[in-house]
TORSE-702371 format. One record per residue: x, y, z of N, C-alpha, C, O in turn. Coordinates in steps of 0.2 Angstrom, whole numbers, plus 5000, padded with zeros to 4 digits. Atoms other than C-alpha are relative to their C-alpha. Example, Ala and Ser with C-alpha at 12.3 -4.5 7.8 and 13.67 -1.06 7.14 Angstrom:
500449945000506249785039500450065000500950055003
499649944999506849955036499650055003499950115004
***
This chain:
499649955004496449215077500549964996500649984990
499450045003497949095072499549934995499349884997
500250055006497348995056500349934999501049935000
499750075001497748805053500850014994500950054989
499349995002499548795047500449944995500349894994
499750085003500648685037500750005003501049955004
499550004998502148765044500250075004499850125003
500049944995502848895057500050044996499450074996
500049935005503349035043499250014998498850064999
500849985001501648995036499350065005499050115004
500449954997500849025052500050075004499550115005
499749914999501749185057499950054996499950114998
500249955006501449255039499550015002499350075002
500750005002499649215040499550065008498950085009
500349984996499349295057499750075000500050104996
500049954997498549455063499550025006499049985008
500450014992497949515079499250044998499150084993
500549975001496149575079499750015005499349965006
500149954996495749685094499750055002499950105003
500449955000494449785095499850065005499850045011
500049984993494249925106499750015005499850035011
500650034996492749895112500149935002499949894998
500250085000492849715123499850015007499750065010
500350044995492349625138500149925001499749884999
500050074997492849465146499649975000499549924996
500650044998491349415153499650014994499449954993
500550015004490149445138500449964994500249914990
499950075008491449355125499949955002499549914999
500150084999491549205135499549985004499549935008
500750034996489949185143499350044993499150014989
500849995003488449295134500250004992499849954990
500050055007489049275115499949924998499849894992
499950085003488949085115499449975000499050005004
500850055001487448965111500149985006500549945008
500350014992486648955128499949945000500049925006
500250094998486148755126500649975000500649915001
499550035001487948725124500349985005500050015010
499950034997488948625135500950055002501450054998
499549965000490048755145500749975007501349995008
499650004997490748685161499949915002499349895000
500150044999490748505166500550005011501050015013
499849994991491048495187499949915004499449885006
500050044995491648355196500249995008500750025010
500049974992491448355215500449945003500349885000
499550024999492748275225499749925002500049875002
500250084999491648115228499549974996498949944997
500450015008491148105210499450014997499350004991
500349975004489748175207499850054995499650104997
500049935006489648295191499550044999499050015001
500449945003488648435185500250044993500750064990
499849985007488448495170499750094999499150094999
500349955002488248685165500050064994500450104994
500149975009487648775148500350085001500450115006
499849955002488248925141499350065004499450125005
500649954999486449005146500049995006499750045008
500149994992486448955164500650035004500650035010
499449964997488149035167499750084998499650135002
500149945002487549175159499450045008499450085012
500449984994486049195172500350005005500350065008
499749994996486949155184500550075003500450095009
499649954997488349285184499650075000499650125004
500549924999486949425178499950005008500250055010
500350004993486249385197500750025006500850075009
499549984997487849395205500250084999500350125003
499749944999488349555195499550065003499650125003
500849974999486549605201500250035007500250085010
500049984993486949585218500750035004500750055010
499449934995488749675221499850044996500250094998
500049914998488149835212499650015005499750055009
500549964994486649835224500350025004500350075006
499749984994487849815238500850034999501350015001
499549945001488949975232500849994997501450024997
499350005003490149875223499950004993499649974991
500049965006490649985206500449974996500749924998
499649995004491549995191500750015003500750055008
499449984995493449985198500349985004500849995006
499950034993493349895213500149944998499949914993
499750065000494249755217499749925002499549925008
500650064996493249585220500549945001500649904997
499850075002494249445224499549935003499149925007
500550085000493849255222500649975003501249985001
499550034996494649145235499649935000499449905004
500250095004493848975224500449944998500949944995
499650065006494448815219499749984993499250024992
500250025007494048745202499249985002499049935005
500750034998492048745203499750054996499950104993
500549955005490548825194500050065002500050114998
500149944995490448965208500850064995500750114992
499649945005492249035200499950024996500050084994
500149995007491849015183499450075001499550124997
500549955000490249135187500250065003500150115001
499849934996491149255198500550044996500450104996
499549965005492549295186499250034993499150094994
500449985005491049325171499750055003499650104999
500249944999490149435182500450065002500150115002
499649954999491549545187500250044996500350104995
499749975007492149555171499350054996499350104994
500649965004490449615163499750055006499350095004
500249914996490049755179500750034999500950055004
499349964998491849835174500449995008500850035009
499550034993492549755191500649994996500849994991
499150035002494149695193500349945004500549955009
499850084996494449505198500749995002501249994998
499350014997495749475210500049925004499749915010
500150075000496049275209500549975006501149985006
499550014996496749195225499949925002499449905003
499950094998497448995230499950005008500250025013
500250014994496448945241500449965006500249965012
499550024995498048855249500450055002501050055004
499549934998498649035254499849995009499249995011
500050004992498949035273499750095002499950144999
500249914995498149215283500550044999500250104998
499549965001499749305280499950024993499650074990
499949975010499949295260499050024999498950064994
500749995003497849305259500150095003500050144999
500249945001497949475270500750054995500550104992
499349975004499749545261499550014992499550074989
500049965008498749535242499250035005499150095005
500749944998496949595250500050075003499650115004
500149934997497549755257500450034995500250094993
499650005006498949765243499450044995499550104993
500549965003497249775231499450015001499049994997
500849954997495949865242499549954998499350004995
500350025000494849735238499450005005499449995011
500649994995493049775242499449955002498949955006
500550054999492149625240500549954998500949954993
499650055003492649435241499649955000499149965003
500650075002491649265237500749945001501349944999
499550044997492549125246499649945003499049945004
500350094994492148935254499950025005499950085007
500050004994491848885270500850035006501050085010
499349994995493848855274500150054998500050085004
499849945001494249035266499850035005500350045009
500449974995493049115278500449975007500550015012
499650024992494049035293500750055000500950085005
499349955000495749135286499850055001500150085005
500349924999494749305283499950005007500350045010
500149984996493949285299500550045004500450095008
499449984995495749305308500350064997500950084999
499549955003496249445298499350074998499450124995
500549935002494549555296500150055001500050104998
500049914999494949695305500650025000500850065004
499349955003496549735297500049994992500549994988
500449995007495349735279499850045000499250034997
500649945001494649905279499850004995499250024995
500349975006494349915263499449944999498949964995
500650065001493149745263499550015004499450005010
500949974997491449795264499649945000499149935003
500550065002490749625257500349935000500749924996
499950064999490949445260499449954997498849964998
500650045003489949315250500449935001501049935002
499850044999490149135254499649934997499049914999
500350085002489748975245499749965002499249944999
500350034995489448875259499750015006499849995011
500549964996488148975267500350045006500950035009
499949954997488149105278500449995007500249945010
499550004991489349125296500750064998500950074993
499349995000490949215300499950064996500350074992
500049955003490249385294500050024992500150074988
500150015009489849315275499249984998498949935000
500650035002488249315267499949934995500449904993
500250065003487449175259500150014993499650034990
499950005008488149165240499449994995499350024990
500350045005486749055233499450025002498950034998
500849974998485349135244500150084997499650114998
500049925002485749315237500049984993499750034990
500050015006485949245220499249984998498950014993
500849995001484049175222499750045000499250034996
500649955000483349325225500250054997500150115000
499849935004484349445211499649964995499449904994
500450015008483549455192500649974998501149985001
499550035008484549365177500150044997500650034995
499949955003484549505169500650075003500750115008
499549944997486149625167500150044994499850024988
499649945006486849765155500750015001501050055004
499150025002488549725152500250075000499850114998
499649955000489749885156500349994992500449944990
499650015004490449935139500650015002500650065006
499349994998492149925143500649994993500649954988
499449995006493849975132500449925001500249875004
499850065001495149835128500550005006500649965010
499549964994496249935138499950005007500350025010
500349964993495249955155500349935004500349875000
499950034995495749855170499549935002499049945006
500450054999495049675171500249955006499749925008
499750054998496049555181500850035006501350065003
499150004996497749565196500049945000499549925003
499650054997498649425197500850025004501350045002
499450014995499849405210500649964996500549904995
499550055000501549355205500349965005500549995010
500050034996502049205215500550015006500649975011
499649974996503249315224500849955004501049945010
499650034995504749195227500750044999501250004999
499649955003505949335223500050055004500450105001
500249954998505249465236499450005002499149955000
500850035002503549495240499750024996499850074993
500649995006502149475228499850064998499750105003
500249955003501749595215499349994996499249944992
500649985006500049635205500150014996500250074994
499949985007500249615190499150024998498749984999
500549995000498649715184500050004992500350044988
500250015008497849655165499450044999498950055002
500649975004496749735155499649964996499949934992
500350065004495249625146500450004994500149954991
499750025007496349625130500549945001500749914996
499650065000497449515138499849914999500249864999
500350075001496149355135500249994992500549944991
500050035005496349385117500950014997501250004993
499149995000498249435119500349914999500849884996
499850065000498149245125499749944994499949884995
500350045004497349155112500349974995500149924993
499550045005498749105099500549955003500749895001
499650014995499749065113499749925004499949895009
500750074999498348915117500049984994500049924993
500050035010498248885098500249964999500149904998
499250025004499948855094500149935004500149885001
499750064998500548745107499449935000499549875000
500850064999498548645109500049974990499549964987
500250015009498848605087499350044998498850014995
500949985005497448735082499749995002499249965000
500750004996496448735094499450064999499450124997
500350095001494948685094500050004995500250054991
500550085002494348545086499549975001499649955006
500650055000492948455084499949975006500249925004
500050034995492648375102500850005004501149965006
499549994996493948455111499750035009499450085010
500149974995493748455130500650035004501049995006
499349974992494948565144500049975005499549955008
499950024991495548505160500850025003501350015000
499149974999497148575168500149975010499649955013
500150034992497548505188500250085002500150105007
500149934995498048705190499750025001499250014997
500649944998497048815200499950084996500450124995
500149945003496148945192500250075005499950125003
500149954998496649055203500850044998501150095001
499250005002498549055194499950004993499549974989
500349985009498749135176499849944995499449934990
499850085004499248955170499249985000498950004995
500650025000497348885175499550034998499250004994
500549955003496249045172500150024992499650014989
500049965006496949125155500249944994500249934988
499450085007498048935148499549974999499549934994
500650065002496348855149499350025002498949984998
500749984997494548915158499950064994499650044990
500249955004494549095147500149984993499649994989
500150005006495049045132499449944998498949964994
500550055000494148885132499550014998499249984993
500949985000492448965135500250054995499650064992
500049955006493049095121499949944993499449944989
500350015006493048985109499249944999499049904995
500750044999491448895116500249925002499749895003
499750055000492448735120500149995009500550015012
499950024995491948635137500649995004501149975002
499550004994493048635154499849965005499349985007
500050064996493048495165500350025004500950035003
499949984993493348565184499949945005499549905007
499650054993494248465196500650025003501050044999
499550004995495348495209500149975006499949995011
499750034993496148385221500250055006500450105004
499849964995496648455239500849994997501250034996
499150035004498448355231499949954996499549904997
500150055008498648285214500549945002501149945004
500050065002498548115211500449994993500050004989
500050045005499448035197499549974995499249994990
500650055001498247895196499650034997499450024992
500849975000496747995199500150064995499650084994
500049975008497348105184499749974995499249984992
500050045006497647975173499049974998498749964993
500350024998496047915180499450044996498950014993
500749945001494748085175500350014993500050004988
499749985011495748115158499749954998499349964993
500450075005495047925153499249995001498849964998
500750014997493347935162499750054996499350034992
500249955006492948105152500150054994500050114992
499849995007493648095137500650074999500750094993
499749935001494748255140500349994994500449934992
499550005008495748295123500450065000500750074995
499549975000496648435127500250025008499850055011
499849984995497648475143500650035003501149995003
499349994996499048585153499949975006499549975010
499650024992500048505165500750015002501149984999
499249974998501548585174500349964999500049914996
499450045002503048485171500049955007500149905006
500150014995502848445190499449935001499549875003
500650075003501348335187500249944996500149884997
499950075003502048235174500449965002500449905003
499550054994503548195184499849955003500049905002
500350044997502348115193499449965000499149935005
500250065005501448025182500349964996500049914993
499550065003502947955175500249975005500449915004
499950044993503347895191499649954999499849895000
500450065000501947785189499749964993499549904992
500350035008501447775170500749964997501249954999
500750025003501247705159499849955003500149925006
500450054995499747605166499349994997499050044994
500950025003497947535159499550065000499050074996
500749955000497147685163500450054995500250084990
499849945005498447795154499849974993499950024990
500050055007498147685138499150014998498950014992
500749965003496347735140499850065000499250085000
500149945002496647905139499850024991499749984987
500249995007496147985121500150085001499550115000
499749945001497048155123500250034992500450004987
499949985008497348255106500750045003501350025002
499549944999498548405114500449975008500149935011
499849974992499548435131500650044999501250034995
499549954999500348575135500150005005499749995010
499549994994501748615147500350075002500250114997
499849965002502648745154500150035009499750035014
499949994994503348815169501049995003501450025005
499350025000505048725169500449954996500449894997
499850065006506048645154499849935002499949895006
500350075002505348495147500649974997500950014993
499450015002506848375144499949944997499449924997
500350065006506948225132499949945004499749895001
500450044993506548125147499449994999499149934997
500650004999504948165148499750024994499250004994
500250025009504548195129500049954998499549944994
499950084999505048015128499649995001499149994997
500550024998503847985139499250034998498750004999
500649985002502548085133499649964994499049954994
500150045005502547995117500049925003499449925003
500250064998502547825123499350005004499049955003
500950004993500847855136499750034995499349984993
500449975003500047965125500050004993499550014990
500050015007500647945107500150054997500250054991
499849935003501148135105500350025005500449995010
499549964998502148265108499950055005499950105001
499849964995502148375123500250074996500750074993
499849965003502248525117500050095005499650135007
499949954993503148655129499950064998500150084992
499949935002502848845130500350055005500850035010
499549974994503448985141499550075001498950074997
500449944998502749155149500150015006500349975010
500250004992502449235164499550045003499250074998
500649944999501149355173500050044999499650085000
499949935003501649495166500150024994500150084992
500150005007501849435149499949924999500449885000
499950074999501249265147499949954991499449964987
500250065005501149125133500250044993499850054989
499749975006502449215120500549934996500649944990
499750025003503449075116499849925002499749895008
500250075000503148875111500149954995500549964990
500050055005502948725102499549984999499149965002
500650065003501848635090500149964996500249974991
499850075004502148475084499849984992500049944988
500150035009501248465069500050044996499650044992
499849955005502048595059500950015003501350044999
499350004999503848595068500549985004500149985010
499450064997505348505076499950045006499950105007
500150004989505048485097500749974999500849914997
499350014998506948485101500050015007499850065010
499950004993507348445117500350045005500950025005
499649934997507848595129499850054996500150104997
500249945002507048705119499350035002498949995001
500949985001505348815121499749994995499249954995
500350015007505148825103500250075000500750105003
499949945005504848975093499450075004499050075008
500749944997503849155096499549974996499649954990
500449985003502149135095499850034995499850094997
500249975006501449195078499650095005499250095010
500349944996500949385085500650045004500750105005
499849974996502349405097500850014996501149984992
499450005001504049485096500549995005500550035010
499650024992505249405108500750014998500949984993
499149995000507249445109500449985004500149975009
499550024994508649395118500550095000500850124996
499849914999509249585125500850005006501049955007
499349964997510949665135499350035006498750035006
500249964994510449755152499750054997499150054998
500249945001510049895143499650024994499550074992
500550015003508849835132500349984991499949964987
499750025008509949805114500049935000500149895004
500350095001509449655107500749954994500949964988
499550035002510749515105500149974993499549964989
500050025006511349445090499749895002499749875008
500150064998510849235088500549985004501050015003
499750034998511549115099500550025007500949975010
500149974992511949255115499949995004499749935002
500150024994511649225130499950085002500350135001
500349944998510449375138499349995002499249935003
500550004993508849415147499549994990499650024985
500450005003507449355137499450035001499050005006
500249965001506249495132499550004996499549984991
500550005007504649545124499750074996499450115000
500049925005504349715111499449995002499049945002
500649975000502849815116499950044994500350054990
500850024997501449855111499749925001499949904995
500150075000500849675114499450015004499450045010
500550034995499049625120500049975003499549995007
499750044992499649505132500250055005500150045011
499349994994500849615141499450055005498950095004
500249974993500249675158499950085000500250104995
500249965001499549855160500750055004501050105004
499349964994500949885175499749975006499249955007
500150044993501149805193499650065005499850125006
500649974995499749875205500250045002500650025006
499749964996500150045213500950005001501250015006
499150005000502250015208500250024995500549994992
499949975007502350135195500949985001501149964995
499250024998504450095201500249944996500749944992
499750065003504349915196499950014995500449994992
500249995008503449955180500450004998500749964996
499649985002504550065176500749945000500749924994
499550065000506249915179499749964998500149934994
500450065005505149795171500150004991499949964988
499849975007505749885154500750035000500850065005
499649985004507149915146499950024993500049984988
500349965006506550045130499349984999499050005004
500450025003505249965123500049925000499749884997
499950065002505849785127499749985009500050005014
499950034994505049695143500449955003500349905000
499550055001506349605152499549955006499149975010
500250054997505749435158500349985006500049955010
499450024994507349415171500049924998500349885002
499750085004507549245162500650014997500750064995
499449995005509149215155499749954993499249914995
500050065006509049105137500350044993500650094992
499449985004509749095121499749984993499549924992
500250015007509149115103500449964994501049984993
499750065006509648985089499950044994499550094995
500249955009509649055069499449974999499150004995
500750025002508148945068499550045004498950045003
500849994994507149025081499849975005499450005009
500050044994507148915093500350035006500950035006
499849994993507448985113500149945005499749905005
499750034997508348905125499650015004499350065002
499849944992507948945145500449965002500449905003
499449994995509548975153499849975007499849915008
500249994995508849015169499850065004500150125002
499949914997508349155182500650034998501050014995
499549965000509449285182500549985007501050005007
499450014994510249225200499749925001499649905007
500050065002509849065194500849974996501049924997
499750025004511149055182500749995005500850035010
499450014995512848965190500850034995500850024989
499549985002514649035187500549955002500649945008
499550044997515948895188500649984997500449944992
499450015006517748875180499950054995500250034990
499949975005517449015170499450004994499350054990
500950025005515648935162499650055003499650065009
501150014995513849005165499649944998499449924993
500550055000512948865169499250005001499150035007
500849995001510948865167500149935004500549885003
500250074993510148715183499949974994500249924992
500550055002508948655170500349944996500249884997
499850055004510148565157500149955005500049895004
499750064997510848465171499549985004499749935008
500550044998509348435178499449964997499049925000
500550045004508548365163500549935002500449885005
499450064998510348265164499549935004499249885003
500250054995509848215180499649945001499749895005
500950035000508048145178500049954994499749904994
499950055004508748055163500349905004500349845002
499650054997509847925177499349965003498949975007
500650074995508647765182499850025007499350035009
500549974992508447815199499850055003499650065009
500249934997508148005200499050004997498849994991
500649965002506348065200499950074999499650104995
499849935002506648225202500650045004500750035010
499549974996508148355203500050095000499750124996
499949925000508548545208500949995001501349955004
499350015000510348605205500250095002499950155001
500149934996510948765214500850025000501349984999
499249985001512748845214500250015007499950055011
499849994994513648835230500950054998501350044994
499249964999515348955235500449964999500349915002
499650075001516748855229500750054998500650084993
499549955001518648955231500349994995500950004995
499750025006519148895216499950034994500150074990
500349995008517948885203499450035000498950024996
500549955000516849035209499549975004499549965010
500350054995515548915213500049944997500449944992
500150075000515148725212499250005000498750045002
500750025000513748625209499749975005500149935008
500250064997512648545218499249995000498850044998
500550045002511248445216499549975007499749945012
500450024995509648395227499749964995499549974989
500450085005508848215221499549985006499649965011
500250084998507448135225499949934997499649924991
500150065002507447975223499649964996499249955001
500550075001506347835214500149955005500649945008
500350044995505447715225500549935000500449904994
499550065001506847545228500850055000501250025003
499349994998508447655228500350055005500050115006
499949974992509447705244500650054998501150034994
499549955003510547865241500749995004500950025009
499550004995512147805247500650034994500450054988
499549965003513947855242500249974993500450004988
500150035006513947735229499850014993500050004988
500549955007512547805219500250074998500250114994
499849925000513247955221500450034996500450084992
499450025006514647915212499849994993500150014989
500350005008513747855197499950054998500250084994
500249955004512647985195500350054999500250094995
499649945004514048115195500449994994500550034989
499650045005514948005184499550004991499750024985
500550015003513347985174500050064996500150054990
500149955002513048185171500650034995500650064989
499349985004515048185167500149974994500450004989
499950025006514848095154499450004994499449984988
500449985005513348145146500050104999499950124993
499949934999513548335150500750034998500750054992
499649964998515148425154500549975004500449915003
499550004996516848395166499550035005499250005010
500049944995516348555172499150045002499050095004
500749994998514348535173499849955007499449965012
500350064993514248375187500150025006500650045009
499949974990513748405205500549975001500749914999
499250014999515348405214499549975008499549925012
500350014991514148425229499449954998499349964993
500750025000512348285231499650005007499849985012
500450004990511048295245499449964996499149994992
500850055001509648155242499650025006499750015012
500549974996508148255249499249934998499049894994
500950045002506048165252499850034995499550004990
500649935003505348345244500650044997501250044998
499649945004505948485233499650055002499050035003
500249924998505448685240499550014991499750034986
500349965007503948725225499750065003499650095008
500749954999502948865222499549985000499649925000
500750035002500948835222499849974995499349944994
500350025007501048815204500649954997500749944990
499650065000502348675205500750024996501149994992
499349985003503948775200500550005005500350025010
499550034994505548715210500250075002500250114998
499849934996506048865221500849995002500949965008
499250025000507948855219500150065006500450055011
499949964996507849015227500249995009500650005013
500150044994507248915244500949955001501249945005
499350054999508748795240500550045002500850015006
499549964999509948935240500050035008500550045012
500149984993509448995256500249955008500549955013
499950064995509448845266500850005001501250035005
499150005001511248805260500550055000501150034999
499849974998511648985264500250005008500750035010
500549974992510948975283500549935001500949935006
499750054996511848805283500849995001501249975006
499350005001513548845277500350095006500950115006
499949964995513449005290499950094997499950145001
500049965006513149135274499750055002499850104999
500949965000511549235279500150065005499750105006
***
């Protein structure tokens, strides 16, 4: 939908959304496409590859959707897939999607607790799972009523049928549900670091809700020999809608791989081996691939895009993007409940450092007041996006309450703080109880986190606001280190020294704690929230 551009105005004028209200998931990005085409590229953890066409996905998932109508799962019911990156989810999502199901995506690094909290959360009546999955449900089956059905990749046990043997013996043949644009295709789980996980429940429009928002920041995508590869799991919006759905929309091969834990190397390593050209990688990832890049193998990369996004990208690592790869990093923003609204594309407009970029071409993004009045440029407030929007979420599962607090008028609030420029350009502040109060400032972590990652010895930092009788609170800062340097009081001293003089007086940690590990989410987002707790519990707080 987003037309090749000369310039951001250009490509904002030239946009418009086209929505039909007839759609389908599954049949755009699987039975529309030239069946000999080259849809999914699968590498198996000890190199072996597989390759599969547009027309053998297609049979495939008809079989699949063949065989949970037979066994009584309808229009409505919830299926989830408890997969890693492999052909098996790619077919499980397309058949769900074309019997009117509703795909309920989960990480397979979720422990028995968080698997049974979202399975009973969305009644989920059928699930398609591994061997290891099948070990977590078993200890939790009978407090699953609603789970009538188990299918299991690696053959039958543990109360699951045989996936590949019930797919041999269904037809290829299905009849796609008409389904509206509107109708319920997809929950994701938000990552719950904030309370527990909510469903965010989408409607199939939100595929093509995402499609500029993949354009914009990938330069016009596609092109001509463009392949995907992302190290997210598909079972996280980032992985599924930032790169598997669109991808296959526009016909445009996916390279499936997932490490048990990402490698640098063995990144840099699969990006050179099969030519990837375009790729999301959390910010989390490149951290640490600059930790060890540039390197012979990154130099045989032949990347055209990467995009980022998750946690400000700082001229640190834009620097380095351009030097390993030759381009620009091109950061965007979003979240499950409205994703991939705001970004950057390099070859039409200035990638400034600390910033997202601009609204994608389609969306309307604001910086708002509690009460949804939208600020003038250069405020500071809750960064926001104007409904009606194809992206935006249909409502969180069964919580018409949250819905409803998820809005201010007509403005969805993100709970991000950030700050619009007269160019267009957004900042992110930070969470909303992210943002620190100190001498009278609001401090946002990130700036001084980019700070931080700028000093020779940090690899990576999180900055969190400690009680401080003074000046409300104080900063303080958790580092890890680079490999050769020993965190003594000495370094300590620089790098505050360091921030003071690149930053603020009244931005440098007052406080430094040199930690091994930083608290992530699953999708490599630092969990300040976790930081703030610890150093609650430690200071006596809780």
């Amino acid at each position: 939908m987003l037309k090749p551009a000369r310039s951001y105005a250009e490509a904002a004028a030239g946009f418009r959304w086209n929505v039909p209200a007839a759609y389908n998931i599954g049949v755009d990005i699987c039975d529309r496409q030239l069946g000999d085409a080259r849809a999914l590229i699968c590498r198996d953890a000890d190199g072996r590859v597989r390759e599969y066409t547009f027309g053998a996905l297609k049979k495939l998932s008809n079989k699949l959707a063949n065989v949970l109508v037979a066994r009584g799962i309808g229009p409505g019911d919830r299926v989830g897939i408890l997969l890693p990156q492999s052909p098996e989810t790619a077919v499980a999502h397309i058949a769900v999607y074309k019997a009117g199901m509703v795909a309920v995506p989960l990480f397979t690094l979720f422990g028995a607790d968080a698997l049974e909290y979202r399975l009973q959360a969305a009644g989920v009546r059928a699930l398609i799972a591994d061997a290891g999955g099948l070990v977590k449900i078993a200890a939790i089956r009978d407090r699953l009523p609603d789970l009538k059905l188990v299918l299991s990749i690696d053959g039958p046990g543990d109360g699951a049928d045989d996936f590949h043997a019930m797919l041999a013996r269904s037809f290829d043949s299905f009849q796609p549900k008409q389904t509206r644009a509107d109708d319920p295709a997809m929950i994701i789980f938000t990552s719950g670091t904030t309370g527990p996980p909510k469903g965010a429940l989408h409607a199939h429009r939100t595929l093509l809700g995402h499609l500029p928002g993949v354009e914009f920041p990938h330069e016009f995508f596609p092109q001509k020999g463009d392949l995907f590869w992302t190290p997210a799991d598909w079972a996280w919006i980032g992985g599924l809608i930032d790169v598997l759905l669109p991808a296959l929309h526009h016909g445009v091969p996916v390279l499936a791989y997932r490490a048990q834990k990402f490698d640098p190397e063995d990144a840099f390593r699969l990006m050179a081996e099969h030519r990837v050209r375009n790729a999301f990688m959390p910010p989390t990832a490149l951290k640490m691939m600059r930790r060890i890049g540039p390197t012979p193998l990154s130099y045989d990369c032949d990347l055209r895009s990467i995009g980022s996004g998750g946690e400000t990208l700082g001229e640190e690592l834009l620097g380095w993007g351009r030097e390993t790869f030759g381009l620009t990093i091109n950061e965007f923003y979003g979240q499950t409940e409205c994703n991939l609204v705001v970004g950057n594309c390099a070859g039409i407009m200035d990638v400034r450092p600390g910033s997202m970029g601009r609204a994608i071409p389609g969306h309307r993004v604001g910086i708002v007041d509690g009460e949804g009045n939208e600020l003038p440029d250069g405020a500071a407030g809750t960064i926001a996006v104007r409904r009606p929007d194809p992206v935006m979420f249909l409502g969180y599962w069964n919580d018409p309450e949250a819905t409803a607090a998820k809005f201010a008028g007509d403005w969805l609030l993100t709970g991000d703080q950030g700050v619009r420029d007269a160019d267009g350009y957004f900042r992110y502040v930070g969470r909303d109880d992210d943002v620190i109060t100190t001498s009278g400032y609001r401090v946002g972590p990130g700036e001084i986190e980019d700070c931080l990652a700028r000093h020779m010895s940090v690899a990576m930092a999180a900055v969190i606001g400690v009680p401080d009788p003074v000046r409300t609170q104080g900063i303080k800062a958790f580092i890890v280190l680079r490999p050769g340097y020993e965190g003594t009081p000495a370094l300590s001293r620089e790098i505050r020294e360091f921030v003071k003089t690149h930053l603020a007086a009244h931005e440098y940690p007052r406080e430094m704690e040199f930690v091994t590990a930083l608290p992530m989410t699953a999708t490599g987002k630092i969990m300040r929230g976790a930081l703030r707790s610890r150093e609650a519990d430690r200071r006596g707080e809780a």
